[in-house]
PDB file of N, CA, C and O in Angstrom, chain B, residues numbered from 101:
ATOM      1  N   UNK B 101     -35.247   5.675  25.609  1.00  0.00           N
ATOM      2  CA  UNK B 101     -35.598   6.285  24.341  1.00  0.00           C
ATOM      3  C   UNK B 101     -34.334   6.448  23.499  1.00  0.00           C
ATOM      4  O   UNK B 101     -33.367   7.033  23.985  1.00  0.00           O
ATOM      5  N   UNK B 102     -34.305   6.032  22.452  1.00  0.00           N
ATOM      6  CA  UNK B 102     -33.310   6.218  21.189  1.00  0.00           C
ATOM      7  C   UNK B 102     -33.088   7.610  20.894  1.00  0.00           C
ATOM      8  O   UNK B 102     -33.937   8.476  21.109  1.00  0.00           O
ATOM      9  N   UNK B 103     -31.734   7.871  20.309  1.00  0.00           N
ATOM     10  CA  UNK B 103     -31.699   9.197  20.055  1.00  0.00           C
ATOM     11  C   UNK B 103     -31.937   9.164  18.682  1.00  0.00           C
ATOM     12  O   UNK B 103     -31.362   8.157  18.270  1.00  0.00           O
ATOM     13  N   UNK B 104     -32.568   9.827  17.620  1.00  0.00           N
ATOM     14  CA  UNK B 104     -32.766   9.551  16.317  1.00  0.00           C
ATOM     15  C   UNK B 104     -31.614  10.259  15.660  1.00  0.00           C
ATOM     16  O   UNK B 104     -31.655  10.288  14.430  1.00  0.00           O
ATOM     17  N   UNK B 105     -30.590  10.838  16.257  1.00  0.00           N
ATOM     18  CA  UNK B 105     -29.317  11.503  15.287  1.00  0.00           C
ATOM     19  C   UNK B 105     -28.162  10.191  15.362  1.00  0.00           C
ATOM     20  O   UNK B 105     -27.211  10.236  14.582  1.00  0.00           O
ATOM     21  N   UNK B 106     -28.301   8.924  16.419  1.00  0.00           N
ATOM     22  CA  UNK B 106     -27.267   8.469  16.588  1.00  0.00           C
ATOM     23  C   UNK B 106     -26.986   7.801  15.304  1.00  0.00           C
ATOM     24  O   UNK B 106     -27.912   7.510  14.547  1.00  0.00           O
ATOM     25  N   UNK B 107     -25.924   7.577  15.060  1.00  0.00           N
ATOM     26  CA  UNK B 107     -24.889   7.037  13.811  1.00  0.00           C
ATOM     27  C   UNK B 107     -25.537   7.711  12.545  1.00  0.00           C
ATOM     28  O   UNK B 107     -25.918   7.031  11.593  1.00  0.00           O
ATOM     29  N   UNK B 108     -25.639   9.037  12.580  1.00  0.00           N
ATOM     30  CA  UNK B 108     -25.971   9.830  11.439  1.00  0.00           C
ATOM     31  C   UNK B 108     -24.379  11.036  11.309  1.00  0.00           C
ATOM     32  O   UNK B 108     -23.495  11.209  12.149  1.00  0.00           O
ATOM     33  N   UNK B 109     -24.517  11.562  10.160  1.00  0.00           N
ATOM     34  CA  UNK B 109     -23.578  12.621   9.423  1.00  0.00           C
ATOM     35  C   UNK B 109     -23.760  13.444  10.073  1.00  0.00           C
ATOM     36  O   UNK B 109     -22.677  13.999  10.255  1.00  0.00           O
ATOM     37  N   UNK B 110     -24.551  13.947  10.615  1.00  0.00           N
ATOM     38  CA  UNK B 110     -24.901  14.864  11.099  1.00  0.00           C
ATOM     39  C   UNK B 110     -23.925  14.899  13.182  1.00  0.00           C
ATOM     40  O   UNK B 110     -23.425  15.837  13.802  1.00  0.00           O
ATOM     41  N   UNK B 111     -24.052  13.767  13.455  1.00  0.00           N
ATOM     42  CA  UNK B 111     -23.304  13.648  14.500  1.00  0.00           C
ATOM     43  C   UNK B 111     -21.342  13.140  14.583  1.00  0.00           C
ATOM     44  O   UNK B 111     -20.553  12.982  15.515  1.00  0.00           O
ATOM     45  N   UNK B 112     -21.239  13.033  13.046  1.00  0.00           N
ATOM     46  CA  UNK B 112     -20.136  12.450  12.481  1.00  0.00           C
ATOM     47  C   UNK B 112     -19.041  13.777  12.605  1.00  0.00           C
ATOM     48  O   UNK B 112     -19.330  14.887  12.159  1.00  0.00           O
ATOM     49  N   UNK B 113     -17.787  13.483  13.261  1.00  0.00           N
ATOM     50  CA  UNK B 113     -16.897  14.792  13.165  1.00  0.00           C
ATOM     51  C   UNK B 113     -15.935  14.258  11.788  1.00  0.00           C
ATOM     52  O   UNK B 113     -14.991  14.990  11.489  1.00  0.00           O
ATOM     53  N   UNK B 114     -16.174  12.950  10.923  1.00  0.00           N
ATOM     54  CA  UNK B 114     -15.448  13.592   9.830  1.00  0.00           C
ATOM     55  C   UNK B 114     -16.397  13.596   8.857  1.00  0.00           C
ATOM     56  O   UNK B 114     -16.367  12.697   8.016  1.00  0.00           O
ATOM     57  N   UNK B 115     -17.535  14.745   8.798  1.00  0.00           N
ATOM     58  CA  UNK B 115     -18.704  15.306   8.118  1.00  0.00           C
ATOM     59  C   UNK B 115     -18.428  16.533   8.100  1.00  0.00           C
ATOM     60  O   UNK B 115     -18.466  17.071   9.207  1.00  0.00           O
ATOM     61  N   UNK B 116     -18.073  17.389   6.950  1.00  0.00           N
ATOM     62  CA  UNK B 116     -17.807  18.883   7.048  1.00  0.00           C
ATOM     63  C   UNK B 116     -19.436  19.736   6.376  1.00  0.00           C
ATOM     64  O   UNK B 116     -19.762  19.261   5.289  1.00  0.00           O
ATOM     65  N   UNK B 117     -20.091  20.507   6.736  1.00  0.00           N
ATOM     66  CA  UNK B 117     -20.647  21.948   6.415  1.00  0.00           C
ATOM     67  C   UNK B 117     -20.890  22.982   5.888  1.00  0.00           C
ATOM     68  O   UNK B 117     -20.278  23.886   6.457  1.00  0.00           O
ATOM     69  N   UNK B 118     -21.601  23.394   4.907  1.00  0.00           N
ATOM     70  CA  UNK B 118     -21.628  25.147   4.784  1.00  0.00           C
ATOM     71  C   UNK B 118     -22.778  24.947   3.943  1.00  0.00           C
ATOM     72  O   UNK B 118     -22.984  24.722   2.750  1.00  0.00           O
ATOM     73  N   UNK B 119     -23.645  25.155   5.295  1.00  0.00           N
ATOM     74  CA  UNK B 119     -25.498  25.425   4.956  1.00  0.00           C
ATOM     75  C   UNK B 119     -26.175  24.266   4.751  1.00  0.00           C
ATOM     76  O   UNK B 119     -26.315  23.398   5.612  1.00  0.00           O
ATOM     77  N   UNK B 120     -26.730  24.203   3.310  1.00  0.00           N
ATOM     78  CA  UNK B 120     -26.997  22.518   2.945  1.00  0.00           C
ATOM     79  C   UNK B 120     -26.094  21.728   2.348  1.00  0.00           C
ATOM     80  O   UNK B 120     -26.324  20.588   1.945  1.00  0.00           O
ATOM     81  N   UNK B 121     -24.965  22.360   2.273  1.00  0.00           N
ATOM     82  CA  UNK B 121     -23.934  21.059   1.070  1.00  0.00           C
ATOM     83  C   UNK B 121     -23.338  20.518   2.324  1.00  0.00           C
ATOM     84  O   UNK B 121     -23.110  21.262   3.278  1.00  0.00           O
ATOM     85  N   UNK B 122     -23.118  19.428   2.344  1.00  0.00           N
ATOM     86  CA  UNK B 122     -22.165  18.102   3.198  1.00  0.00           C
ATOM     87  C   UNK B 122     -21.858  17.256   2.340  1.00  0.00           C
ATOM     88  O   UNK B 122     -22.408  16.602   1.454  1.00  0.00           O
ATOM     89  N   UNK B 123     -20.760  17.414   2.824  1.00  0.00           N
ATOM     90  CA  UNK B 123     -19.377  16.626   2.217  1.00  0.00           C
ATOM     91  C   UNK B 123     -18.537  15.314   3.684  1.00  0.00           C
ATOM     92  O   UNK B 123     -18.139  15.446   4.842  1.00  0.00           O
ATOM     93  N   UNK B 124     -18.617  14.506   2.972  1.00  0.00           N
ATOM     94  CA  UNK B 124     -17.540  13.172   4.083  1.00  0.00           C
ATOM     95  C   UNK B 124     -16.360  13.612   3.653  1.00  0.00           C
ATOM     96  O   UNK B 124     -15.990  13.662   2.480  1.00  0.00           O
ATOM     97  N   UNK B 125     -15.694  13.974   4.730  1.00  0.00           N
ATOM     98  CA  UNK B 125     -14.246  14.282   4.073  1.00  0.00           C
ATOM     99  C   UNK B 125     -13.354  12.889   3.849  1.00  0.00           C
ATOM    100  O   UNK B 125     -12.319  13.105   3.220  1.00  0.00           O
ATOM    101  N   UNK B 126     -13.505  11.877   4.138  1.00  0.00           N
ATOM    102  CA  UNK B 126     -12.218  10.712   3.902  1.00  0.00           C
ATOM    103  C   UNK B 126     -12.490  10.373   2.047  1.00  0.00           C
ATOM    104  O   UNK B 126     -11.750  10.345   1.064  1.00  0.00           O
ATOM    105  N   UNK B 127     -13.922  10.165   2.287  1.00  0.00           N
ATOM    106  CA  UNK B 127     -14.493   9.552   1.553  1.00  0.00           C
ATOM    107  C   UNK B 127     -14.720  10.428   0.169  1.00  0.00           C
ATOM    108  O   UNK B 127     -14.958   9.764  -0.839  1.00  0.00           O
ATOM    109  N   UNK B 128     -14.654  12.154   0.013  1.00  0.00           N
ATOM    110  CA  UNK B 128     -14.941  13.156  -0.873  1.00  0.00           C
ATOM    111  C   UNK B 128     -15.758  12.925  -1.738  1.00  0.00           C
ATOM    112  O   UNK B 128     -15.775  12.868  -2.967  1.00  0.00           O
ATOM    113  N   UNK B 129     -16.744  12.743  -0.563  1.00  0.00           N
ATOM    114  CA  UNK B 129     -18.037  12.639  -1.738  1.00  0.00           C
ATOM    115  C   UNK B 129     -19.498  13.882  -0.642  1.00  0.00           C
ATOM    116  O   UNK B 129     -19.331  14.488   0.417  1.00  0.00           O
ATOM    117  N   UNK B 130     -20.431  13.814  -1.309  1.00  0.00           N
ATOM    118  CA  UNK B 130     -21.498  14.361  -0.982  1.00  0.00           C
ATOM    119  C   UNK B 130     -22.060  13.535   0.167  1.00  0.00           C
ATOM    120  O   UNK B 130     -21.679  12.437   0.572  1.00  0.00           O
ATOM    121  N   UNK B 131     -22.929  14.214   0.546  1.00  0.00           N
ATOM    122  CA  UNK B 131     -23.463  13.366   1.685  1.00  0.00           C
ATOM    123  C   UNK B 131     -24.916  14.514   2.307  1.00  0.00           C
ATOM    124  O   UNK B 131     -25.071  15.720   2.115  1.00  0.00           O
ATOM    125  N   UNK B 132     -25.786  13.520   3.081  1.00  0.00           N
ATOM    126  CA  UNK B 132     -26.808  14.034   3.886  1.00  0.00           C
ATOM    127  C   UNK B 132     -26.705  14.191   5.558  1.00  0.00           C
ATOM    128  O   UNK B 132     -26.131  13.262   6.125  1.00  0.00           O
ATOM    129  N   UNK B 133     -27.060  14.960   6.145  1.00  0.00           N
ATOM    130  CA  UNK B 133     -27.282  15.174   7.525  1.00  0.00           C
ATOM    131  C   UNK B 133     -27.849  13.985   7.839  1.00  0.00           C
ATOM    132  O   UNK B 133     -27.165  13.579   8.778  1.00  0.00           O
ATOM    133  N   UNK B 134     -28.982  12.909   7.536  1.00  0.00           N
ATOM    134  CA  UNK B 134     -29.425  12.392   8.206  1.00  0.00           C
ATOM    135  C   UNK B 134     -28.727  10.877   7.430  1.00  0.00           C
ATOM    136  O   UNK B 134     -29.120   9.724   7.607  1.00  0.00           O
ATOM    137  N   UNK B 135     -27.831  11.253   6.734  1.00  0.00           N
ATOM    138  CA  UNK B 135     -27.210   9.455   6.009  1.00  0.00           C
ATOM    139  C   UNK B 135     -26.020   8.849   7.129  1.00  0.00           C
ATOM    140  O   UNK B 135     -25.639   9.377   8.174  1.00  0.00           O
ATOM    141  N   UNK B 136     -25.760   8.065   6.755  1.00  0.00           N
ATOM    142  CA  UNK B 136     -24.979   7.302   7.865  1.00  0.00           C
ATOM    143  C   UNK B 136     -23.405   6.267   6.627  1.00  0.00           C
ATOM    144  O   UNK B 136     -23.497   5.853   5.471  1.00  0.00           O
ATOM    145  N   UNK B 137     -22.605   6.237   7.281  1.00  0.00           N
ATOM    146  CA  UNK B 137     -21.736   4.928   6.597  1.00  0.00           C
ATOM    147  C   UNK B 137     -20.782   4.377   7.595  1.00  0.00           C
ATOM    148  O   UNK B 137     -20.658   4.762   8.758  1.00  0.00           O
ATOM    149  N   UNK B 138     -19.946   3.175   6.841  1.00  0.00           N
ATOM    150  CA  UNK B 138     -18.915   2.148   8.007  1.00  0.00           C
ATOM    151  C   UNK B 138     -18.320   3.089   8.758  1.00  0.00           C
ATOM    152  O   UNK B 138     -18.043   2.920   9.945  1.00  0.00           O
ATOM    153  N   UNK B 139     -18.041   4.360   7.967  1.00  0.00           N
ATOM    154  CA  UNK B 139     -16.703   4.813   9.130  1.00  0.00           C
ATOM    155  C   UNK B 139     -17.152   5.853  10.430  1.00  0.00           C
ATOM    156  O   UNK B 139     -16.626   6.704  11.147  1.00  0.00           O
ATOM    157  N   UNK B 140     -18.195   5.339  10.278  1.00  0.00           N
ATOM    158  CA  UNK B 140     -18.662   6.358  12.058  1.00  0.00           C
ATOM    159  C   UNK B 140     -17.697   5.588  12.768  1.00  0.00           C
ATOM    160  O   UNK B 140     -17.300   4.487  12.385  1.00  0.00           O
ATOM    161  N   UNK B 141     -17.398   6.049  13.590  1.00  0.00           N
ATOM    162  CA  UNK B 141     -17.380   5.444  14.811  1.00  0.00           C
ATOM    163  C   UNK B 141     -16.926   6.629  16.104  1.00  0.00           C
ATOM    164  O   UNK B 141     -15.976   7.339  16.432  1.00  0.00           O
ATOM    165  N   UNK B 142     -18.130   6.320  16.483  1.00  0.00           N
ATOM    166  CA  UNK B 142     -18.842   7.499  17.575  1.00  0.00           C
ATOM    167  C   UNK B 142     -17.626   6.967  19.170  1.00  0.00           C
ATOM    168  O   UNK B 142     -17.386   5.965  19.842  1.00  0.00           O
ATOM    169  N   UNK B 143     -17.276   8.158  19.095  1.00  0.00           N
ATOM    170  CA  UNK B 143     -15.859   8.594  20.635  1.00  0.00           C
ATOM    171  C   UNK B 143     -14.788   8.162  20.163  1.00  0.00           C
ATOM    172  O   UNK B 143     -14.032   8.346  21.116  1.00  0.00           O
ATOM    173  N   UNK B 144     -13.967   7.558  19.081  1.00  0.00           N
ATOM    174  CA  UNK B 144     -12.882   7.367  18.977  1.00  0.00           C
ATOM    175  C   UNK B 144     -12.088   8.939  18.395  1.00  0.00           C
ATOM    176  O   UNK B 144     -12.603   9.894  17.814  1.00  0.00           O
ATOM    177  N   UNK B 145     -10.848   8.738  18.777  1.00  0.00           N
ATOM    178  CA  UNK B 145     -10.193   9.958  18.603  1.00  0.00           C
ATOM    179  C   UNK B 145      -9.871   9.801  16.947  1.00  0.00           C
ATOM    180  O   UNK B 145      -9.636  10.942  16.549  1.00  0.00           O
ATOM    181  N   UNK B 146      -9.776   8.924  15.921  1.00  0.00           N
ATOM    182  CA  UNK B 146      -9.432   9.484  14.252  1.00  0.00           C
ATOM    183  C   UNK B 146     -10.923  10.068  13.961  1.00  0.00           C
ATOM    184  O   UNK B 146     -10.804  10.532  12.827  1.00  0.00           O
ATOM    185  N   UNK B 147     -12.150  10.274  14.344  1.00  0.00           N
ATOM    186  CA  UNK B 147     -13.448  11.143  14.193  1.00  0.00           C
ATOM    187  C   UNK B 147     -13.353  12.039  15.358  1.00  0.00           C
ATOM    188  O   UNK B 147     -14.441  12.042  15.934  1.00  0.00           O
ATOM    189  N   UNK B 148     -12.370  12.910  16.021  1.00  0.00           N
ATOM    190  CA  UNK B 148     -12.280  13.997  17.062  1.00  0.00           C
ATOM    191  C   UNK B 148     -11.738  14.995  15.987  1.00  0.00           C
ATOM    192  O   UNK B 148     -10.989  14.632  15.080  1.00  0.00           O
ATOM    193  N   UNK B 149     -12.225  16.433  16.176  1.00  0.00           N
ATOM    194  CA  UNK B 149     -11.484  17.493  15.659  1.00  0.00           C
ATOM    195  C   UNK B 149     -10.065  17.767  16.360  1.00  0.00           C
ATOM    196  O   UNK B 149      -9.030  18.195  15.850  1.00  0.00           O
ATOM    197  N   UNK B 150     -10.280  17.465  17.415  1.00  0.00           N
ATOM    198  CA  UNK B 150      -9.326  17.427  18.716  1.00  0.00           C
ATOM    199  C   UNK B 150      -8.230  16.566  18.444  1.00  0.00           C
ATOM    200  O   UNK B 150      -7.156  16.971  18.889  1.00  0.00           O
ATOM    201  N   UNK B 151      -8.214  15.467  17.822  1.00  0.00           N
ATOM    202  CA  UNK B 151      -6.916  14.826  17.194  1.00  0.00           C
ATOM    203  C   UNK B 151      -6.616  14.874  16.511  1.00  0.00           C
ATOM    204  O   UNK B 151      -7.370  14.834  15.538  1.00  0.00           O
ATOM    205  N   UNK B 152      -4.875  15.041  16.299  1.00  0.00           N
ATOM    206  CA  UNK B 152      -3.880  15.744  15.038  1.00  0.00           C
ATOM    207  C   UNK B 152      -2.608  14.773  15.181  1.00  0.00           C
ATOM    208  O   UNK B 152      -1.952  14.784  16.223  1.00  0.00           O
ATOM    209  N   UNK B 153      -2.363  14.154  14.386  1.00  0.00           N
ATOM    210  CA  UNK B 153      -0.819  13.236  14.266  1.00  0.00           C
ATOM    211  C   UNK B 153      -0.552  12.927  15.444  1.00  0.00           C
ATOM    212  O   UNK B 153       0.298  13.380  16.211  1.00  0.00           O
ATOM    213  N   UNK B 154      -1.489  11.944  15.599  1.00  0.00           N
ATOM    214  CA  UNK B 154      -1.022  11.074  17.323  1.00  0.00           C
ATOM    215  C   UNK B 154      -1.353  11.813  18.322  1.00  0.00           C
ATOM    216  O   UNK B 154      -1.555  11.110  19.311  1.00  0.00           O
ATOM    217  N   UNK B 155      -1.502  12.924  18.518  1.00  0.00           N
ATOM    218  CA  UNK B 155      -2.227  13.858  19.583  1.00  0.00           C
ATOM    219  C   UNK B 155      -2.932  14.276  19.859  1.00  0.00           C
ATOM    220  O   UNK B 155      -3.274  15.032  18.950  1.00  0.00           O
ATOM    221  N   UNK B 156      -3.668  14.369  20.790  1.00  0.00           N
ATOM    222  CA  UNK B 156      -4.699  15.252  21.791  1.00  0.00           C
ATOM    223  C   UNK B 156      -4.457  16.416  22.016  1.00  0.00           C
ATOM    224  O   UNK B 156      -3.421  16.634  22.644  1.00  0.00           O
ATOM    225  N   UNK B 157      -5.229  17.487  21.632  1.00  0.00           N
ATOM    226  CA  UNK B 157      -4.981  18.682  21.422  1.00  0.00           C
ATOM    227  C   UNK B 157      -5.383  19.470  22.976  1.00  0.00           C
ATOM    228  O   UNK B 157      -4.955  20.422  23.628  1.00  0.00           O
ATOM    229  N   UNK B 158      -6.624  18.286  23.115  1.00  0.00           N
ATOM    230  CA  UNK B 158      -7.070  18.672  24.784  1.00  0.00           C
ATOM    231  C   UNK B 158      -6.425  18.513  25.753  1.00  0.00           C
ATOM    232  O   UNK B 158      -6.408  19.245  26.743  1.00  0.00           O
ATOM    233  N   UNK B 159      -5.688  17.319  25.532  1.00  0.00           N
ATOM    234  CA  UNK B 159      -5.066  16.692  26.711  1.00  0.00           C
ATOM    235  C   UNK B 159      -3.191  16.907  26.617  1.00  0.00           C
ATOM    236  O   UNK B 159      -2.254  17.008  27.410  1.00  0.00           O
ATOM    237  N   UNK B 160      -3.401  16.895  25.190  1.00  0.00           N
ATOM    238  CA  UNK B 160      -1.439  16.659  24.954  1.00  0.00           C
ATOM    239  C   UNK B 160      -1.087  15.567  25.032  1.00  0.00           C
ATOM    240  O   UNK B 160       0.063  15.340  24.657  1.00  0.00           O
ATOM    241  N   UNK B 161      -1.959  14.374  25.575  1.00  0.00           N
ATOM    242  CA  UNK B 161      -1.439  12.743  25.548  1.00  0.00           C
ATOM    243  C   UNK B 161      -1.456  12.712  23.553  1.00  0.00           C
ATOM    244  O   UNK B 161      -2.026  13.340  22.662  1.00  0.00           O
ATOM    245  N   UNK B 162      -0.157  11.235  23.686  1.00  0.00           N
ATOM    246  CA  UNK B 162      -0.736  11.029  22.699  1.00  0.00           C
ATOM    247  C   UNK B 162      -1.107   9.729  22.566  1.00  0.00           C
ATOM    248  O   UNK B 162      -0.895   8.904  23.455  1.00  0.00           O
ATOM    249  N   UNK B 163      -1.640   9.472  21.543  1.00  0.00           N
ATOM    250  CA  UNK B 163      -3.350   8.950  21.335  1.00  0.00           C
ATOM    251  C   UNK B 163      -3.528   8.169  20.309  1.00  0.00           C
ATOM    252  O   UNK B 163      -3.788   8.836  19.307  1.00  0.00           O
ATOM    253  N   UNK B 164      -3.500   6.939  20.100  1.00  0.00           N
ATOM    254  CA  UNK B 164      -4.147   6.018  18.994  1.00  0.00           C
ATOM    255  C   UNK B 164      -5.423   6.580  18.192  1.00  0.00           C
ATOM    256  O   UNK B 164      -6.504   7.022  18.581  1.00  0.00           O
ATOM    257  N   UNK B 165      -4.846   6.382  16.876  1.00  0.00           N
ATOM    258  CA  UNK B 165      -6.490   6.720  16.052  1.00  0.00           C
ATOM    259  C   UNK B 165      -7.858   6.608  16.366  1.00  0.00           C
ATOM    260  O   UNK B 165      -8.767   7.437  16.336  1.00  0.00           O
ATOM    261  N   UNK B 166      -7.812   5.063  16.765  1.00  0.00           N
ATOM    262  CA  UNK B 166      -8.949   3.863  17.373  1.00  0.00           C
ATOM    263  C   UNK B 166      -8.996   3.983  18.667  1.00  0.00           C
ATOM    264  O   UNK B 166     -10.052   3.517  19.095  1.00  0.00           O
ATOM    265  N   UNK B 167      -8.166   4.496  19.662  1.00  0.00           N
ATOM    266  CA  UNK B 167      -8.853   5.047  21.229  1.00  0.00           C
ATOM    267  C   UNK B 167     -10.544   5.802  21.198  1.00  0.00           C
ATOM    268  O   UNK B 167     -11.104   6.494  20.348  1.00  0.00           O
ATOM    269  N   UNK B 168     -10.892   5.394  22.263  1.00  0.00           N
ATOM    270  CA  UNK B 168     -12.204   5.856  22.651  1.00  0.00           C
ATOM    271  C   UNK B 168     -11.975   7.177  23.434  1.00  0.00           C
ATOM    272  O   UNK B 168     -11.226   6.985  24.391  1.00  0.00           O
ATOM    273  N   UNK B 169     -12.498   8.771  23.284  1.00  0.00           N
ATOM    274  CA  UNK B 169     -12.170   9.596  24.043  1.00  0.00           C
ATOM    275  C   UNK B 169     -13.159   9.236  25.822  1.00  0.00           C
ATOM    276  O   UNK B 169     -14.206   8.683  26.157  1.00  0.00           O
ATOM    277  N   UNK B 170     -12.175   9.855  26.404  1.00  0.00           N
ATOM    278  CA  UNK B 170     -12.819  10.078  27.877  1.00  0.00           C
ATOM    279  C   UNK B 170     -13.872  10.833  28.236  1.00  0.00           C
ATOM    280  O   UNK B 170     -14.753  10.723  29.089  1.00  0.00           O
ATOM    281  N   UNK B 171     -13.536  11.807  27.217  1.00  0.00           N
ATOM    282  CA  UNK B 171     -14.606  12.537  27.383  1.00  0.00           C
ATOM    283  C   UNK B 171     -15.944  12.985  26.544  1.00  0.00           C
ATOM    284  O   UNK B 171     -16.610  14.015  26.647  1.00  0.00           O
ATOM    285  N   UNK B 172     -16.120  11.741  25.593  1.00  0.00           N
ATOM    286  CA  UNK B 172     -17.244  12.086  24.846  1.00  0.00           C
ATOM    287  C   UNK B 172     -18.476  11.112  25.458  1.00  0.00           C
ATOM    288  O   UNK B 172     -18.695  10.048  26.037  1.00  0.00           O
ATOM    289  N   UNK B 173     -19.214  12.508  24.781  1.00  0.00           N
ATOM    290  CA  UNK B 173     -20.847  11.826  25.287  1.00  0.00           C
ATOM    291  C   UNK B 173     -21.619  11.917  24.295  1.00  0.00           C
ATOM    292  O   UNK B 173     -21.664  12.919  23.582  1.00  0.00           O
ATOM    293  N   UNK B 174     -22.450  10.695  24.096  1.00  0.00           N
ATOM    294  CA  UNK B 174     -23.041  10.458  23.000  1.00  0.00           C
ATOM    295  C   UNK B 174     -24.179  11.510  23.138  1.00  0.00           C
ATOM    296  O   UNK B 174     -24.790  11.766  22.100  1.00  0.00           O
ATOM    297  N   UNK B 175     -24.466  12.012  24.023  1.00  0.00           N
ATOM    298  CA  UNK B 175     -25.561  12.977  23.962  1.00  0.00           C
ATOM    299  C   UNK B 175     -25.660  14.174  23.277  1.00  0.00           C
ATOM    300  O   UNK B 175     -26.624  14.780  22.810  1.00  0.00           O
ATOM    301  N   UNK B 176     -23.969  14.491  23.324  1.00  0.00           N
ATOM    302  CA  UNK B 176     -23.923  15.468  23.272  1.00  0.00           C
ATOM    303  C   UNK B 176     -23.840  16.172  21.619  1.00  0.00           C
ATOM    304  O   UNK B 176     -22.857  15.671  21.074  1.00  0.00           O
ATOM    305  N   UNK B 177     -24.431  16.994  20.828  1.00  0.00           N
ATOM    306  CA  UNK B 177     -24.356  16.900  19.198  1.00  0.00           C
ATOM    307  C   UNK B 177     -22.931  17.666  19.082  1.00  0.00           C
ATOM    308  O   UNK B 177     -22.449  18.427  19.922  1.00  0.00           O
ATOM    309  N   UNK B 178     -22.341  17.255  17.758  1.00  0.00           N
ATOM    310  CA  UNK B 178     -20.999  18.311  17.899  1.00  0.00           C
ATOM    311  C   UNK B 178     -21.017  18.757  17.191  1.00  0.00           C
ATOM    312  O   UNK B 178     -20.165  19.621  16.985  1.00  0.00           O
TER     313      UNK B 178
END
């Protein structure tokens, strides 16, 4: 069974919040919970809150933009 949130804003960590307004932050524009665009890309660390200037905040490694985290699960909503 499909998850119906996958490659949505709503599962996107660079998608910011507060109530109904969403905003894409790269992109500074408006946006929907259930819209989608190119720059998902679901487990890499430049869409982790957790990565900051080459680093892993979890781990302390540091970390390519485009790395896949170890520890994400698509299941999981963030």
């Amino acid at each position: 069974m499909t998850d119906e949130t996958y490659h949505k804003c709503m599962t996107c960590r660079l998608c910011r919040h507060s109530g109904d307004v969403w905003e894409c932050v790269p992109d500074g524009r408006a946006t929907e919970p259930a819209s989608s665009c190119g720059r998902y890309r679901p487990g890499c660390c430049e869409a982790c809150a957790s990565y900051s200037d080459g680093k892993c905040s979890l781990t302390g490694n540091e970390v390519y933009d485009l790395d896949v985290c170890q520890f994400y699960d698509p299941s999981c909503p963030v």
